[in-house]
N, C-alpha and C positions, 0 to 999 in steps of 0.2 A: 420096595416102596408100595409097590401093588397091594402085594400079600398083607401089608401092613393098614390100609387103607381098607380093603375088603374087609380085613377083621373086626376094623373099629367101627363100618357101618352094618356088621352083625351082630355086635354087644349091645351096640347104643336102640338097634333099634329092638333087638330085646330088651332092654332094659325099659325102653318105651311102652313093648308089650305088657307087662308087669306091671306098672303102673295103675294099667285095669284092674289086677287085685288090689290096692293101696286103693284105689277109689269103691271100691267093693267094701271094705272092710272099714269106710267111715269117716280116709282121709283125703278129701279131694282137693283142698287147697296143694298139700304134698304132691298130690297123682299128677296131677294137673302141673306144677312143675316138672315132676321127673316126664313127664307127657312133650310139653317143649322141650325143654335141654335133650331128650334122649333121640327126637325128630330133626331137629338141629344138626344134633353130631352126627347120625345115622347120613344125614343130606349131605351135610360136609363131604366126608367121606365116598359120599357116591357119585360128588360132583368130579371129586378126583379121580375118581378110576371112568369120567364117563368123556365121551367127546363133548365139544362145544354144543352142538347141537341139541343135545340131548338136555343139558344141564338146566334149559328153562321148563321142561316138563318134570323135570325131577323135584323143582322147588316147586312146580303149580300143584303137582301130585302133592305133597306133604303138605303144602297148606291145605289140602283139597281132605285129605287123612286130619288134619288137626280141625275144620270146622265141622267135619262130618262127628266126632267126636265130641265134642265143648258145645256144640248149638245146639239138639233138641232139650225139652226141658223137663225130662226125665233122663237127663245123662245124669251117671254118678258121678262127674265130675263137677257139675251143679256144687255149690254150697247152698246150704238148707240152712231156715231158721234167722 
């Protein structure tokens, strides 16, 4: 179950990575989704492999990672026009 859990908060949160190119490339409404969903499941996943304690820094970190990305106003997650 571990091993199963570890792996799906290293896909999701590359897949998250990645996203950065999709917003690079001109599609930020896309990015910007695959940007949640993959912060999400990445969190999920770390909530279960982590102690209780830990679990409210894990989701303050990811939201703290999704504003830091989406709020200045030259992010390429921005839509334009």
């Amino acid at each position: 179950m571990e091993i199963l859990a570890a792996l799906t908060a290293v896909i999701a949160l590359g897949i998250a990575v990645f996203s950065a190119v999709d917003a690079e490339r001109g599609h930020p409404r896309r990015a910007t989704t695959t940007l949640i969903i993959g912060l999400a499941i990445g969190a999920t996943a770390l909530c279960v492999l982590a102690p209780a304690g830990i679990r409210v820094g894990i989701v303050a970190g990811t939201l703290v990672m999704l504003a830091i990305q989406l709020a200045p106003a030259a992010s390429p997650y921005r839509v334009r026009g």
